[in-house]
C-alpha positions as CSV (number, residue, x, y, z in Angstrom):
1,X,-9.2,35.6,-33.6
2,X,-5.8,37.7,-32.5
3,X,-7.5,39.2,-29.5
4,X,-8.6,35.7,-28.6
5,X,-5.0,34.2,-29.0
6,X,-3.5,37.4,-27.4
7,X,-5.7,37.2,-24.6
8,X,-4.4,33.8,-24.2
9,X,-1.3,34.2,-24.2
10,X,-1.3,36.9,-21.8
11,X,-3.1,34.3,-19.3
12,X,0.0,31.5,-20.3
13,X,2.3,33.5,-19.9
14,X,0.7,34.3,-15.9
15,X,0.2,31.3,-15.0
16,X,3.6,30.0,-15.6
17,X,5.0,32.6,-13.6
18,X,3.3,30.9,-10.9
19,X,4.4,27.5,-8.8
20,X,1.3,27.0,-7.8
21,X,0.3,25.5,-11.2
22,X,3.0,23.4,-11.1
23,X,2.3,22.2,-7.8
24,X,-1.3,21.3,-8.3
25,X,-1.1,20.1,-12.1
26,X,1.8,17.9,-12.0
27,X,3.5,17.2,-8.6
28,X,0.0,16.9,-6.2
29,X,-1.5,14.2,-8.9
30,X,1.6,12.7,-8.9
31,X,2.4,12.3,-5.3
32,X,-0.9,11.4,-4.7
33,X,-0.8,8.5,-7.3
34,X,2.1,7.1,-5.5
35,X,0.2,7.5,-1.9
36,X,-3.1,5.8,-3.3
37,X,-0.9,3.2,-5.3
38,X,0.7,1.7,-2.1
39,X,-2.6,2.1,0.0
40,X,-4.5,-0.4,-2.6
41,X,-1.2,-2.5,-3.2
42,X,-0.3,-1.0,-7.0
43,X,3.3,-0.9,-6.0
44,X,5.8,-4.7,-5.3
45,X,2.5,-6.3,-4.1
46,X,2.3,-8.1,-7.6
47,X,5.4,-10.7,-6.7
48,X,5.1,-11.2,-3.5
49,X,4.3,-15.1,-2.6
50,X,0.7,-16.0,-1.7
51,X,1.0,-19.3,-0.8
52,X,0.1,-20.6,3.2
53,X,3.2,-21.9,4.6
54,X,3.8,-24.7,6.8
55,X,6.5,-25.9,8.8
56,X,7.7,-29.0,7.9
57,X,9.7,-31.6,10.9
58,X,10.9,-35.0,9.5
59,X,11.5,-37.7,12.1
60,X,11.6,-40.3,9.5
61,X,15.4,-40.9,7.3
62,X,14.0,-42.5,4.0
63,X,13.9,-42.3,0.1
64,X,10.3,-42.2,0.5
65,X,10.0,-39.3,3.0
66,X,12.4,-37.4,0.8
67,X,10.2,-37.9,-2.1
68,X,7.0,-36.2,-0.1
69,X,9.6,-33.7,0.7
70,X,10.3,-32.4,-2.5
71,X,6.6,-32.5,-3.5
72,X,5.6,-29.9,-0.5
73,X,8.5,-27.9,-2.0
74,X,7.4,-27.9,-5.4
75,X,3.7,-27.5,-4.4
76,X,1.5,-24.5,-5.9
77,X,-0.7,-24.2,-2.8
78,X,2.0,-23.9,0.5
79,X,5.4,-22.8,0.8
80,X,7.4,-24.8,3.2
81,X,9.3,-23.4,6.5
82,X,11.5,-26.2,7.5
83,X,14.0,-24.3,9.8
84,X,16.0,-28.1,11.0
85,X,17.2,-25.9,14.4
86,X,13.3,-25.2,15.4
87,X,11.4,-28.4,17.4
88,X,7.9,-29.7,17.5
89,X,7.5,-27.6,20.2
90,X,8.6,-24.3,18.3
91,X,6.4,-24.7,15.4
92,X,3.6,-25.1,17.4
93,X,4.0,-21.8,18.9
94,X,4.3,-20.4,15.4
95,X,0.9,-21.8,14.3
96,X,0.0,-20.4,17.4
97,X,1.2,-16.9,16.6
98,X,-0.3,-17.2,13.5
99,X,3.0,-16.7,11.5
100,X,1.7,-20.5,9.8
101,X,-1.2,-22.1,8.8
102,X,-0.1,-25.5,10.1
103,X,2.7,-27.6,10.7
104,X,3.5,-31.0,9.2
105,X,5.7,-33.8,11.5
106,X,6.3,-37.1,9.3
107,X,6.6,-39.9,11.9
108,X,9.2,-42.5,11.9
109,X,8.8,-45.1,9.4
110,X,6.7,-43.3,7.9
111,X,8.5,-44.4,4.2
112,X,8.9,-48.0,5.1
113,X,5.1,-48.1,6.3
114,X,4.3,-46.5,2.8
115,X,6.5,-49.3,1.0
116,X,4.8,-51.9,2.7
117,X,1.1,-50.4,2.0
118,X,0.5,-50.0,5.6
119,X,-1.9,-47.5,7.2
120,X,0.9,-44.0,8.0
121,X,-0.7,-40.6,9.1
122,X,1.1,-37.4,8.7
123,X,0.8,-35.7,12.3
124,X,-0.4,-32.3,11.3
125,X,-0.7,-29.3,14.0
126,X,-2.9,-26.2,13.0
127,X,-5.4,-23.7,14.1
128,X,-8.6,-24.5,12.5
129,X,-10.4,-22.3,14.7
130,X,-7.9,-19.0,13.4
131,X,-9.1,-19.6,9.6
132,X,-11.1,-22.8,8.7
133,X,-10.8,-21.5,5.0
134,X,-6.6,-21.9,5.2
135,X,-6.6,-25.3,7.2
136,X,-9.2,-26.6,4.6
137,X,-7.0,-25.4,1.7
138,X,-3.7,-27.1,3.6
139,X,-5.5,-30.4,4.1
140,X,-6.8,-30.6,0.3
141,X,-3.0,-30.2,-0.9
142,X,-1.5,-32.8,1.8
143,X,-3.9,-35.4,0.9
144,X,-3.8,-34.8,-2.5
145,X,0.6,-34.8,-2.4
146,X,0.2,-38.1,-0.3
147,X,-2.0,-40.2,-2.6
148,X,0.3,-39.0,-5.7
149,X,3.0,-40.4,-3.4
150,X,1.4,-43.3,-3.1
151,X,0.5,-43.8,-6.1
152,X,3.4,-43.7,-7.8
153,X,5.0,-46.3,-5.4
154,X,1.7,-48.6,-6.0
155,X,2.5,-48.3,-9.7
156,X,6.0,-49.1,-9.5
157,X,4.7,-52.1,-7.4
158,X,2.9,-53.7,-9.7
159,X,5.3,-53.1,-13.0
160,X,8.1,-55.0,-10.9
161,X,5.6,-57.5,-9.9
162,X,4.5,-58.4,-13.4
163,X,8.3,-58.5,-13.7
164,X,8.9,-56.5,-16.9
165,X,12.1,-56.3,-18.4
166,X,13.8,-53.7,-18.2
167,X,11.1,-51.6,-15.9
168,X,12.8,-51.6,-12.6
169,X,10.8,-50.0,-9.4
170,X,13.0,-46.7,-9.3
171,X,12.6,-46.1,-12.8
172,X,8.8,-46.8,-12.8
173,X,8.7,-44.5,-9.6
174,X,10.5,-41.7,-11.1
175,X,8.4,-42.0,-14.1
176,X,4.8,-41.8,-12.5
177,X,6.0,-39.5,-10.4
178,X,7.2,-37.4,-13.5
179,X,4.2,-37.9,-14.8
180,X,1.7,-35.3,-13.2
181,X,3.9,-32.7,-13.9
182,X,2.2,-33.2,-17.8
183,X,-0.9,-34.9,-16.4
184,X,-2.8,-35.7,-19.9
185,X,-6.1,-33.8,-19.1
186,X,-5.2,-30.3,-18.1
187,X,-7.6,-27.0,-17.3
188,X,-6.2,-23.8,-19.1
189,X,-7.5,-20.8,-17.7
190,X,-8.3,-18.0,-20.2
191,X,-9.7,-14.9,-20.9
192,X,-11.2,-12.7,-23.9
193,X,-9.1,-10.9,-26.0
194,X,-9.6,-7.4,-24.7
195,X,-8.8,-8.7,-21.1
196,X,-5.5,-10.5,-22.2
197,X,-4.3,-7.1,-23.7
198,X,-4.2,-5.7,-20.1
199,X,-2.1,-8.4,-18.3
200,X,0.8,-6.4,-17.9
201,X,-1.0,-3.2,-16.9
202,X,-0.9,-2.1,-13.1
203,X,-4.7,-2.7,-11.9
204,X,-4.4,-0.7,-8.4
205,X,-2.9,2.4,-10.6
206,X,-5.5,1.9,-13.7
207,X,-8.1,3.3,-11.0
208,X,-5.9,6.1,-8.9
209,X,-4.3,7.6,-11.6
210,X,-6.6,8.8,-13.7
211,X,-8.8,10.0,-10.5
212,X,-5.7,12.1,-9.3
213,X,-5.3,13.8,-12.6
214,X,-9.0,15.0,-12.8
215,X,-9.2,15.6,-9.4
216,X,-6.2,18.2,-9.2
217,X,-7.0,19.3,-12.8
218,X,-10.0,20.6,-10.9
219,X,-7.7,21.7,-7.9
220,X,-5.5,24.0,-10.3
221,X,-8.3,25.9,-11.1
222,X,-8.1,27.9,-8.3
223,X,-5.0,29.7,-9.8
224,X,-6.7,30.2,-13.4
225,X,-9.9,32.0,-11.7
226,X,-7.5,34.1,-9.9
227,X,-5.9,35.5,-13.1
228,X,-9.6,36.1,-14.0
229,X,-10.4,37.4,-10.6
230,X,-7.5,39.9,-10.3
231,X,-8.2,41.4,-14.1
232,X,-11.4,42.5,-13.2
233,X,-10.2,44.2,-9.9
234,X,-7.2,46.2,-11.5
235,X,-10.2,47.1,-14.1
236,X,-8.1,45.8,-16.9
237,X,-11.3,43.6,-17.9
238,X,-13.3,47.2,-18.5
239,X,-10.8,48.7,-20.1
240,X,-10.7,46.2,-22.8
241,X,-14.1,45.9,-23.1
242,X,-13.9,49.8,-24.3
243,X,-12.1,48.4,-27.7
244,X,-13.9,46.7,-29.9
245,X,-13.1,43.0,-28.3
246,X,-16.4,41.8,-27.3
247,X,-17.4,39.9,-24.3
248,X,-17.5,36.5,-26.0
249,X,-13.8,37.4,-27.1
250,X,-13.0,37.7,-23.8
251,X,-14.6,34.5,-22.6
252,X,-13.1,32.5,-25.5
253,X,-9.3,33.9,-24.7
254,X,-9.6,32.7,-20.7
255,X,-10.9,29.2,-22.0
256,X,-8.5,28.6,-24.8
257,X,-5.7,29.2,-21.8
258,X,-6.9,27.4,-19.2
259,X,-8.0,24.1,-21.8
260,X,-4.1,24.4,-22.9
261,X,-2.5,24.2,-19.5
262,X,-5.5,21.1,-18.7
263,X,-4.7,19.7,-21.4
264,X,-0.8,20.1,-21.4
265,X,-1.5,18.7,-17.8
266,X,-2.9,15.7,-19.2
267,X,-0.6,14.9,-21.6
268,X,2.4,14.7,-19.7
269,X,0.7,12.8,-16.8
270,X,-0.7,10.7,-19.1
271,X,2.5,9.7,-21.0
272,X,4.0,9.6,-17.5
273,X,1.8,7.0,-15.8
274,X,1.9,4.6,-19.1
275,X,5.7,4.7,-19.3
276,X,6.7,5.0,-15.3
277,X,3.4,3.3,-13.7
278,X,2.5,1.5,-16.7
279,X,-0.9,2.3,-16.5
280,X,-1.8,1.1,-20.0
281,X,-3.1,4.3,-21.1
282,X,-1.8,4.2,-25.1
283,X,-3.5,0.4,-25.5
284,X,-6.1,2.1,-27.3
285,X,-4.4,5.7,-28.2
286,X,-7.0,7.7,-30.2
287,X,-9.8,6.8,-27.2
288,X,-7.2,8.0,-24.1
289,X,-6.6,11.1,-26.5
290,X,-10.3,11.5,-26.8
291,X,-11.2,11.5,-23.3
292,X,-8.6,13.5,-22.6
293,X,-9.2,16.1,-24.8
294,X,-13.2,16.1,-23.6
295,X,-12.4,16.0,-19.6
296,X,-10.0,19.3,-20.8
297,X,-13.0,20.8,-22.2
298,X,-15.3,20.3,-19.1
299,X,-12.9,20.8,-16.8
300,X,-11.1,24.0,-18.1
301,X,-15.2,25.6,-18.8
302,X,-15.9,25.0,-15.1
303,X,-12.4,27.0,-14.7
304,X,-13.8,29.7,-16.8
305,X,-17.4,29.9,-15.2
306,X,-15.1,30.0,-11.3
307,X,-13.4,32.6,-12.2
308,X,-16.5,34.6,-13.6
309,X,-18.5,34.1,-10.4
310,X,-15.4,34.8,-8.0
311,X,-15.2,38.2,-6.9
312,X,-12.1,37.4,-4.6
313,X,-9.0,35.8,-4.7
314,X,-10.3,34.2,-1.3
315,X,-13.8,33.5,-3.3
316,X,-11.7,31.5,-6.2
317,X,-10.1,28.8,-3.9
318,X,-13.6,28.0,-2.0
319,X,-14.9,27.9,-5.6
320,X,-12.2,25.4,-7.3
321,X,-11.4,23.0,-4.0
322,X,-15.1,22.8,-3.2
323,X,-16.2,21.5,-6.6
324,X,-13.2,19.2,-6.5
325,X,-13.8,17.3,-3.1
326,X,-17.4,16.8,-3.9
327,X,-17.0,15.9,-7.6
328,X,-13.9,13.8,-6.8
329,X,-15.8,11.9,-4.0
330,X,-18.7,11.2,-5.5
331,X,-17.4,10.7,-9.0
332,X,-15.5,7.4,-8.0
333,X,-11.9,8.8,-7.9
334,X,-10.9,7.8,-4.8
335,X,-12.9,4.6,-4.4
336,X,-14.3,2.9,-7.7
337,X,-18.3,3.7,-8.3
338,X,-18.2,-0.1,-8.9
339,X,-17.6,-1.3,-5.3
340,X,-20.7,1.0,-4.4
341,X,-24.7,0.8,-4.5
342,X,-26.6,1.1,-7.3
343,X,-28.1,4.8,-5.3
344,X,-24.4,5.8,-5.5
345,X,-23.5,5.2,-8.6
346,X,-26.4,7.4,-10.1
347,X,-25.4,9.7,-8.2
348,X,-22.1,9.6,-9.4
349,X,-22.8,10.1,-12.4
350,X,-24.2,13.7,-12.0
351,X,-20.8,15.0,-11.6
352,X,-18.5,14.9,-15.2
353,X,-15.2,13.5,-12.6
354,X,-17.5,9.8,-12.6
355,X,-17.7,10.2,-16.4
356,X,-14.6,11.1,-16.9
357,X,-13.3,7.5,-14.9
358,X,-15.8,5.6,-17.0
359,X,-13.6,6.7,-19.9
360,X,-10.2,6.3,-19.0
361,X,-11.2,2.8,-17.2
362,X,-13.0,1.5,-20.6
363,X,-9.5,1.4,-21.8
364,X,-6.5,1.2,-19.1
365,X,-8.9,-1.2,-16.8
366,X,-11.4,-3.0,-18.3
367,X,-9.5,-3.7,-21.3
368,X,-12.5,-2.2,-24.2
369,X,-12.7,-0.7,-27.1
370,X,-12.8,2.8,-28.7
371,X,-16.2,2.1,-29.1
372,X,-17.0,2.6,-25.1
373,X,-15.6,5.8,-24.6
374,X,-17.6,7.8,-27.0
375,X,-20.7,7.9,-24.4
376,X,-18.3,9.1,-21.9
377,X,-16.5,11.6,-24.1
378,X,-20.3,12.8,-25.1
379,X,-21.0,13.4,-21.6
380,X,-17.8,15.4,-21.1
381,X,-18.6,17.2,-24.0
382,X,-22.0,18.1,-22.4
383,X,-20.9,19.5,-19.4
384,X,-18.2,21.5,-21.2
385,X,-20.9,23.0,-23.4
386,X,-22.9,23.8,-20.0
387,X,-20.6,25.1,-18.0
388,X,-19.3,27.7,-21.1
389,X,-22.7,29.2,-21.3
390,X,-23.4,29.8,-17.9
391,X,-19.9,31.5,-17.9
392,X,-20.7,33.6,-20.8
393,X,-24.4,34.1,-19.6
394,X,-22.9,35.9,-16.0
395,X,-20.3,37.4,-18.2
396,X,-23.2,39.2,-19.7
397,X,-24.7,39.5,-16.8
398,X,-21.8,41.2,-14.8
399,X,-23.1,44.7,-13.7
400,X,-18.9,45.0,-13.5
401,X,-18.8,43.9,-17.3
């Protein structure tokens, strides 16, 4: 067990010597994070206002118009642009830039004629041809503002008319007007439990940072094999092979180094991206740790099996950023398997990276249990056992061993 911690610690205490670890481990998957988190909107695209807006001209001075006025304002569906210094003519050219989905002019006497129950049209300028889908949704809200207009004014009509006391037109006005802001049948939209636990985690980040950290977890292999690499070409590997430390000792002091630096990789981006990105990774703690702890595994015995095969420094990068690019790609960390065919995703799933995002996305994404990353962590565990026997196999095997 010494010779397996010494070995260990002799690899440690290498590898921190070198930036390169740094730079791969901790500042590539965090730059990278940031790049991939702006690309797909995980960054200040949460508050921004996704409401169509519409100029608004009034050529009508009335209680009434003023009324309609404050309804657009208020309105769910379209933001208002009612720049007084711009004409007709100037919005127009706007919805003809496409900078709004349509512009509303409210005629003269437009609030008398409302008063009076007359026939009024809003005059309403848009491009229906630029997006049918926006002018629909603008024509739904303006005829759906105008009849609560009118409504409320018919209702005050016929309270004053049935001459109520104290019920006066403003008052009943104000108070049907009031009273869609608490209509009495409203639709709540919910969720389940395990999605209402998410709501405050970044979505866009809950996919690109756990596909950064494996990926360059992968990528900072490169240095680990080269520790490897480089004992076996000062002969420092045969030389302790002449003591009594067997191979298996040997393979078992590389891993236990390279899962500790994965691992302490892990951790820190881990507890980075749920307090800085606020990925949501400690919602369910003892899973996050779980799959951490198994993509460590798998990931630090392909480490160990690179650096058995590479007879070269040069031989050690191909191996490490080869495996990485394909395993990242096809294992969904750049683009979710989910948005892919059903080919793809099988696919996927021949590479530990894609099992490896079904874990941490059980949790930080979709909002589940511990229960649904035990397959994942299973299959991590899998490939870690693999990929340790075909390193101690060559090991074995080595005609340099």
């Amino acid at each position: 067990m010494l010779r397996i911690l010494d070995i260990a610690f002799k690899d440690l205490l290498q590898l921190s010597r070198d930036f390169k670890v740094f730079m791969f481990l901790l500042i590539m998957p965090v730059v990278f994070t940031f790049l991939f988190g702006y690309a797909f909107g995980g960054f200040g695209g949460n508050d921004s206002d996704s409401r169509l807006p519409i100029g608004y001209l009034s050529q009508d001075d009335h209680w009434v118009t003023d009324e309609l006025h404050k309804l657009l304002d208020k309105s769910d569906v379209v933001r208002l642009q009612d720049n007084v210094f711009l004409s007709a003519a100037d919005f127009e050219q706007l919805v003809a830039d496409g900078d709004l989905a349509a512009v509303v002019i409210v005629p003269k006497g437009y609030g008398k004629a409302v008063l009076k129950n007359k026939t009024v049209r809003l005059n309403v300028i848009a491009d229906a041809t630029r997006s049918t889908q926006a002018w629909t949704t603008v024509e739904a809200e303006l005829l759906s503002l105008t009849s609560r207009l009118d409504g409320a004014v018919r209702t005050a009509d016929i309270l004053e008319d049935m001459d109520l006391e104290g019920v006066p037109f403003d008052y009943a006005f104000e108070q049907t007007i009031s009273a869609w802001d608490e209509p009495p049948i409203t639709i709540r939209e919910t969720s389940s439990l395990a999605l209402e636990d998410t709501d405050d985690v970044n979505k866009a980040l809950a996919h690109t940072a756990p596909g950064m950290m494996q990926q360059f977890a992968i990528a900072g292999l490169l240095t680990a094999a080269q520790v490897i690499v480089a004992e076996r070409k000062s002969r420092t590997l045969q030389r302790l092979l002449t003591t009594d430390t067997s191979r298996l000792h040997v393979a078992l002091g590389h891993y236990l180094a390279i899962f500790l630096l994965i691992f302490t990789q892990f951790a820190i981006l881990i507890t980075f991206g749920q307090f800085a990105l606020k990925v949501g990774y400690f919602r369910v703690p003892n899973a996050t740790l779980l799959v951490a702890f198994c993509a460590a595994l798998c990931i630090s015995a392909l480490g160990l099996l690179i650096g058995i095969l590479a007879k070269s420094e040069e031989q050690a990068v191909i191996f490490s950023l080869v495996p990485m690019f394909v395993f990242a790609g096809l294992g969904g960390a750049w683009v979710p398997l989910e948005v892919t065919g059903a080919t793809f995703q099988v696919i996927g799933h021949f590479t530990p990276i894609a099992w490896g995002m079904d874990g941490f996305e059980n949790i930080v994404a979709r909002g589940l249990g511990f229960e649904t990353v035990l397959l994942p962590s299973a299959a991590l565990a899998g490939y870690a056992l693999f990929f340790f026997t075909l390193a101690v196999w060559r090991l074995y095997a080595s005609e340099e061993g």
